[in-house]
N, C-alpha and C positions, 0 to 999 in steps of 0.2 A: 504493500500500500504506500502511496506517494505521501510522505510525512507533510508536504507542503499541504494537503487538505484539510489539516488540524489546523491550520493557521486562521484561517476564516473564524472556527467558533471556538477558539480560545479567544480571539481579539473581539468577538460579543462576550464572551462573561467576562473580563476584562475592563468593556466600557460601561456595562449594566450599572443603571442608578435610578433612586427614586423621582420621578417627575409628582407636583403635587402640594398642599402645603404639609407641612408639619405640624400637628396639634398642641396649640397654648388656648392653655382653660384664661378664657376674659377673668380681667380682677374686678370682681364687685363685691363690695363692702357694705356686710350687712351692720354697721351700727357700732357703738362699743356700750350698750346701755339700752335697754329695755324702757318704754315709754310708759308704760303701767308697772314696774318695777326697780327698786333703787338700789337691789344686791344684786351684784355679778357675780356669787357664790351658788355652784352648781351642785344637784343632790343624784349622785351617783345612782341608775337604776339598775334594779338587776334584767339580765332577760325575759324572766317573767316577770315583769312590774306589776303583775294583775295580783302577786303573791300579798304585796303592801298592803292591801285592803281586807288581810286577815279573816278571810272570807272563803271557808272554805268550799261552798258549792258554788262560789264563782269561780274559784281554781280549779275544780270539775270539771265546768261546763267549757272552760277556756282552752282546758287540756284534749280536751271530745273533739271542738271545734276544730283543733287545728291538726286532729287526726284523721277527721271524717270530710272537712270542709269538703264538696265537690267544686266551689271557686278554684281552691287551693291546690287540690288534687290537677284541676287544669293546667294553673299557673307553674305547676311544676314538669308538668310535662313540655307548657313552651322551654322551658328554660333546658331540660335533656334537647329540645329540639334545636333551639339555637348554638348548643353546644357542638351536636354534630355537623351542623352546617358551616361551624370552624372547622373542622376535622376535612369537610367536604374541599373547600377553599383550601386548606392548607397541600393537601395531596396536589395542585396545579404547580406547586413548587418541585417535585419529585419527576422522574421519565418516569413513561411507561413503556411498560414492555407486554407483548400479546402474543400470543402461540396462535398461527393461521394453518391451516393444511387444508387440501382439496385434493381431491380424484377423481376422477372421470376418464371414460370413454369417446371415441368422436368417430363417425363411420362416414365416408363419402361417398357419393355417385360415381359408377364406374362410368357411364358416360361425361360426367362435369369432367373427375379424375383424369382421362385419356386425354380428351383433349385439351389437356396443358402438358403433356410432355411427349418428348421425341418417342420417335417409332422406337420397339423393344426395352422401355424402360419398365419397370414393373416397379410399383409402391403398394403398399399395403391398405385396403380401403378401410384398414380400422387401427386406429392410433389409441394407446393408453397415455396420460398426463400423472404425475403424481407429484403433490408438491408441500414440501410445510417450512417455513420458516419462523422466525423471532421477530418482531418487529417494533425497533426502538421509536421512541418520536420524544423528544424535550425541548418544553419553551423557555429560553433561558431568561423572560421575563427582563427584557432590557429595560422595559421604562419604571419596574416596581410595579404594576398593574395588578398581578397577585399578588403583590407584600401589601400595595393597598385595598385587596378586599379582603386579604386575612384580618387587617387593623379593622377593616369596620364587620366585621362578623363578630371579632374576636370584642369589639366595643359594644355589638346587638346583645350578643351573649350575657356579656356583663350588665348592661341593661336591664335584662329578664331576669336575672339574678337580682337585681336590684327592685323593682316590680315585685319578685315572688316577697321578697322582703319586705315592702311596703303593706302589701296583700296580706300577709301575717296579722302584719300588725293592725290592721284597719281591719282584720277580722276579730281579732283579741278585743279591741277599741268595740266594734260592735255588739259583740257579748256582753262587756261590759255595760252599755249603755241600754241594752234591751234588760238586761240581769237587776238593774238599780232602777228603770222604770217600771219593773214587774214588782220589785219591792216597795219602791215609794208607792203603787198602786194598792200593798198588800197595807201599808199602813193607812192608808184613807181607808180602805174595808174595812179595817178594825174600826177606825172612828165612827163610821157611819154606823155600823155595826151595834156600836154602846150608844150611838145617838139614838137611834129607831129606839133600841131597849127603853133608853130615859124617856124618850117623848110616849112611846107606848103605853108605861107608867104613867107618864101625866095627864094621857088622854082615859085610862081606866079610871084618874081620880076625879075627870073633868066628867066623866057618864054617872061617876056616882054624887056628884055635885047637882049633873040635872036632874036625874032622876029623884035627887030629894028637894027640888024645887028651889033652889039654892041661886040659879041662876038661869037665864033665858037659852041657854042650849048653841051661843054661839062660839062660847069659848072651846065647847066640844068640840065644833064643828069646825073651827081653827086646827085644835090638836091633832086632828084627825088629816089637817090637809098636811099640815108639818111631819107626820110619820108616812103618809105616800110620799112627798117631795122627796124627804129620805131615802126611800126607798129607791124610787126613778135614780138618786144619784147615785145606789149601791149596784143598781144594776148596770148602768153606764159602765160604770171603774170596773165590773167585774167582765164585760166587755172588750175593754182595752186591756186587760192582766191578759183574756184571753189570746188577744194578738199578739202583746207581747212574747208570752208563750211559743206560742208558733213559730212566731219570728227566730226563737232561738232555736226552735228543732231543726229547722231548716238551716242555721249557722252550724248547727251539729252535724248535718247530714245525714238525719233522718224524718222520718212522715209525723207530722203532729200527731196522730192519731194515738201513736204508741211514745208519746214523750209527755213529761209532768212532772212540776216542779212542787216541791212542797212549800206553807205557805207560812210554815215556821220555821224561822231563822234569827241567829246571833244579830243582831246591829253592825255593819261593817267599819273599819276605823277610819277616818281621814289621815291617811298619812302627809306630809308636810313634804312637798317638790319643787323645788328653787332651777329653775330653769340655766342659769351661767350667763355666759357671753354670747349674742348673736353666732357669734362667729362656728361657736360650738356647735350650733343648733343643724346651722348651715352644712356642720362638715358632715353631721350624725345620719341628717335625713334619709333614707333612700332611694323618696321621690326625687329628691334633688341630684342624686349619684344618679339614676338612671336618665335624665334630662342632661348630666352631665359627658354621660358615656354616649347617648344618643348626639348628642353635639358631636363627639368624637368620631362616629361612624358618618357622618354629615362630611365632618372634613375630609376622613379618609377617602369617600366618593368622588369629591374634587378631583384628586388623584387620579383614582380609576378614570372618570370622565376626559382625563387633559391628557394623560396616556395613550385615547383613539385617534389622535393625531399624529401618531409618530408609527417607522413603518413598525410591522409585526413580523421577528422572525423565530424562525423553528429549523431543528436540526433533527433529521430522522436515519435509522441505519437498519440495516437488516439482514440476515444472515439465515440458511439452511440446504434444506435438498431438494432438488427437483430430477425426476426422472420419467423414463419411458417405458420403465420394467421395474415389476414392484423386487426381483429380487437385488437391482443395481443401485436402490435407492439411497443406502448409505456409503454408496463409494463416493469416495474422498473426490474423485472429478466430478459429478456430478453435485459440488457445490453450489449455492448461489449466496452471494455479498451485495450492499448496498449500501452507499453511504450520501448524503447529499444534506445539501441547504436550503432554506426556501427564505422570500420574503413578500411580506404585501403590504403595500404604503396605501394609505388611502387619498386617492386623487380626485374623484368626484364624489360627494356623497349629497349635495343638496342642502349642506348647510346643518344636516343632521347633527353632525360632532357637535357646531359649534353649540345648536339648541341643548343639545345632553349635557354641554358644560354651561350652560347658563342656568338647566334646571336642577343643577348638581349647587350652583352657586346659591341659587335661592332657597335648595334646599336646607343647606349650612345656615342663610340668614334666619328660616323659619324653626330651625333648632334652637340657635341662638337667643331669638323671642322667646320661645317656650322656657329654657333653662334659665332666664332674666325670672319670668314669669313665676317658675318654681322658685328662684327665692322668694321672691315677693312674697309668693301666698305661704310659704315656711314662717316668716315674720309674721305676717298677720294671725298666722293661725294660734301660733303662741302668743300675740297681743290680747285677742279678744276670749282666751283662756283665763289668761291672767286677770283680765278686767271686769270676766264673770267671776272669778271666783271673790277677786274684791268685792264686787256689788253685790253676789250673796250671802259673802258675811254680814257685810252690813244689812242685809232684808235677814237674816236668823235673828240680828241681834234686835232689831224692831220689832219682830214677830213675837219675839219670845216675852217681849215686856207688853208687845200689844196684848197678848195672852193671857198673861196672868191680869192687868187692867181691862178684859174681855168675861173674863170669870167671876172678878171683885164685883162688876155689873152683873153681872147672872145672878148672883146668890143675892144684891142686894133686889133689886128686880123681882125676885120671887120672896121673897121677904117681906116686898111694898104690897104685892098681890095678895101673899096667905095674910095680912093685915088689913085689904080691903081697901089700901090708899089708891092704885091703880088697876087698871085692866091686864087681863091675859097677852092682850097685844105685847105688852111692852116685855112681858116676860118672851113671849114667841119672838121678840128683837133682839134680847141680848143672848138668846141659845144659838141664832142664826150666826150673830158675830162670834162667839167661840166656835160654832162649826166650821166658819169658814176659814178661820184665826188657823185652828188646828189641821184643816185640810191642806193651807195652803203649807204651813210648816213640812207637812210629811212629802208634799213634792219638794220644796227644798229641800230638805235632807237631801235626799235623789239627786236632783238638780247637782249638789254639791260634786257628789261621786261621779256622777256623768260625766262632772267638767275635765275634775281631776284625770280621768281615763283620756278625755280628750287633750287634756296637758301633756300627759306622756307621749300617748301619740304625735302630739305637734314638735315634742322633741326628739323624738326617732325613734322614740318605744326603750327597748335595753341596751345599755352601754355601761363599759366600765370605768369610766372617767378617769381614762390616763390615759 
C-alpha cells in the first residue's frame, strides 16, 4: 500500500477543531438580602424536609408518593431516555465497522451469450459470485459537529435529571399541602362538630322554654336555623376533606377507592426555616439547573448548526474475499482491499444553513429568557413564602386574642339572656363570632404548614448547607 494515502487523513485529524461558541453561564445576580427578611443565616435541610414536621403519617404518605408516583415513574424514565440518546450521539465519535457477504448465481442467454464472442469460444452460461468483506467508514468530525451534539444531549440529559429532581420535590410539596389541608379541614369538623352539639343543646332548652309558655317560639325557631347552618357547613368541609383525600391517592398512585386517611392525629410542629443568601437559593434550585443546562444544549446547537457550512469529510476502507468457487474462497489471491476519501461541501442549498443557524441563534436567545425567567420566579417564590408566613403570624396572633374576647362575649351574652336583659338574637351573634373566630384559626394552622412546605420547596427542597 502507497504510504502517501495516509497522508490525506492524518492531515484531517490533524486540523479537526471545534466551530461554535463555547458555553458561559450569563452573570445574574440574585440580590445579597431578602426583601421580606433581614437574616442571611440559612437552616440546613435535610433530604427529606417533610421529616421536620414530626409528622408521622405525612412521612408515610410522602414516602408512598415518591414510590408509587406515576408523574415520577414517567419522569424517570425521560431521564434513562435522554441518557441513552448521549450514548447514541457519543458512538458518531467511534468507526464502524460491518460484516457484508453475498452469493448468488447468474445464468445467461445462449443466444445474447454467442453473439458477443468470436466463432469457437465457449463460456459458461452460468457464473457463481461469492463475496464478504469488512467494511470501515469514520467521520473524523472536522468541525466538532458531534462533540457539539454530544454537549447538548449530554446538557438535555442533565436537564431531565434536573426536572426529575424538581418533580420530586413539587410532588413531596404537594402531599404536603393536600396532607395539612385534609387536616386543617379535620379541625373545622371537630369544631363544627361541638358547635351543632352546643347549639342542639340550646335548641332542646329553647323547645322546653316554649312548650312551657315561657316565650313566643321564635327563639326556637332561631336555634333550630343555627344547628342546620351548622350543619350545611359540616357537610361542605367534609366535602373538601373528601377531595383532599383523593387528591393524595392519586399522589400515591393509587385509586381513591381503596385509600383513607385517618382522622386522628398528633398536631404537626412548625419547624423554624431561614432561607440564606439569594444567591444560595439560586445555586440549590433544580428548576433553575435544568433552565441552566437547557441554555447549555441551546449553545451547543449553535455549533452543530454553523458546522453545515463547512465541507463534510469521511474516510472508509474495506477488506475480504471474493470468488467464483465456493471452494477458492479463502485463497489468499482472491483478496479484495479498499481504501478511499470522500468529501461534500455544500454549494447550493437555498439558504437552508443559513435559516438553521438563525433558528439555532434564536433558539439560544429563547433559553436564555427562560433561565433569566427561572431566577426571577426562584426569588419571588421564596419572597411571597416568607411574606405569608409573616402575615400569618401576625393573623394567629389577632385571632387568638380575637378568640378569647369572642368567648368573654358569649358567656356574657348568655348570661344577659338567662337574666332576661336581652334576646336570643344576641346570644345567636356572639356563638357565630366564636364559630367563625375558631374556624378561621384551624385553617391557619394549615395555612401555616402549607406555606412552610412551600418554603422548602422555593429553596430547592434538601441540601446540606456546605
Amino acid at each position: 500500500m502507497n504510504p502517501r494515502l495516509l497522508v490525506f487523513p492524518g492531515f484531517l485529524l490533524l486540523a479537526s477543531c471545534m466551530v461554535g461558541p463555547d458555553f458561559q453561564l450569563p452573570g445574574v445576580s440574585g440580590g445579597t438580602k431578602w426583601k421580606q427578611s433581614a437574616s442571611t443565616a440559612a437552616t440546613p435541610l435535610p433530604d427529606n424536609w417533610w421529616r421536620l414536621f414530626n409528622d408521622r403519617e405525612l412521612t408515610r404518605l410522602v414516602d408512598r408518593a415518591l414510590a408509587a408516583n406515576n408523574d415520577l415513574a414517567a419522569a424517570k424514565a425521560r431521564v434513562e431516555t435522554s441518557r441513552a440518546l448521549v450514548g447514541l450521539d457519543r458512538a458518531k465519535l467511534f468507526p464502524t465497522l460491518d460484516l457484508t457477504g453475498s452469493a448468488g448465481i447468474n445464468r445467461s442467454s445462449t443466444d445474447a451469450l454467442e453473439a458477443n464472442l468470436p466463432p469457437g469460444v465457449n463460456v459458461p452460461l452460468e457464473q457463481q459470485r461469492y463475496r464478504s468483506t469488512f467494511d470501515l467508514a469514520y467521520d473524523p468530525d472536522l468541525w466538532g459537529r458531534n462533540k457539539r451534539a454530544i454537549e447538548a444531549s449530554s446538557a438535555q440529559a442533565a436537564a431531565a435529571e434536573a426536572l426529575l429532581d424538581s418533580q420530586r420535590l413539587g410532588i413531596a410539596t404537594e402531599v404536603a399541602r393536600q396532607y395539612f389541608l385534609l387536616r386543617g379541614l379535620d379541625a373545622q369538623a371537630a369544631v363544627l362538630q361541638d358547635t351543632i352539639k352546643s347549639r342542639q343543646d340550646a335548641l332542646d332548652i329553647q323547645k322546653s322554654r316554649t312548650e312551657a309558655g315561657l316565650d313566643d317560639g321564635i327563639a326556637t325557631s332561631r336555634a333550630r336555623t343555627e344547628v342546620e347552618l351548622a350543619d350545611n357547613d359540616l357537610s361542605l368541609v367534609q366535602r373538601q376533606r373528601g377531595s383532599a383525600e383523593h387528591a393524595l391517592a392519586v399522589l400515591c398512585g393509587t385509586a381513591p377507592s381503596g385509600f383513607s386517611i385517618g382522622r386522628s392525629s398528633p398536631v404537626s410542629t412548625l419547624p423554624a426555616i431561614r432561607p440564606g443568601l439569594p444567591a444560595q437559593v439560586l445555586h440549590r434550585r433544580p428548576d433553575v439547573r435544568a433552565a441552566e443546562q437547557n441554555l447549555r444544549a441551546a449553545c451547543a446547537e449553535i455549533g452543530i448548526a454553523e458546522a453545515a457550512f463547512y465541507p463534510n469529510f469521511s474516510l472508509t476502507a474495506g477488506g475480504g474475499f471474493e470468488s467464483i468457487e465456493v471452494a477458492r474462497f479463502l485463497d489468499w489471491e482472491n483478496r479484495v482491499l479498499s481504501l478511499g476519501a470522500g468529501v461534500a461541501a455544500p454549494i447550493l442549498r437555498g439558504g437552508a444553513n443559513k435559516a438553521n443557524y438563525q433558528a439555532a441563534l434564536s433558539r439560544y436567545d429563547e433559553a436564555l429568557a427562560a433561565y433569566r425567567q427561572s431566577l426571577l420566579i426562584a426569588l419571588r417564590e421564596v419572597e411571597d413564602a416568607l411574606v405569608d408566613l409573616k402575615g400569618l403570624a401576625k393573623s394567629r396572633a389577632s385571632l387568638e386574642s380575637a378568640l378569647k374576647s369572642s368567648q368573654d362575649t358569649k358567656s356574657l351574652s348568655q348570661e344577659r339572656y338567662d337574666k332576661g336583659i336581652t334576646s336570643y338574637f344576641e346570644v345567636v351573634d356572639a356563638e357565630r363570632g366564636v364559630l367563625q373566630i375558631q374556624l378561621s384559626l384551624s385553617q391557619l394552622h394549615a395555612d401555616q404548614r402549607i406555606t412552610l412546605a412551600a418554603l422548602a420547596k422555593a429553596l430547592g427542597g434538601g441540601w446540606s448547607g456546605k
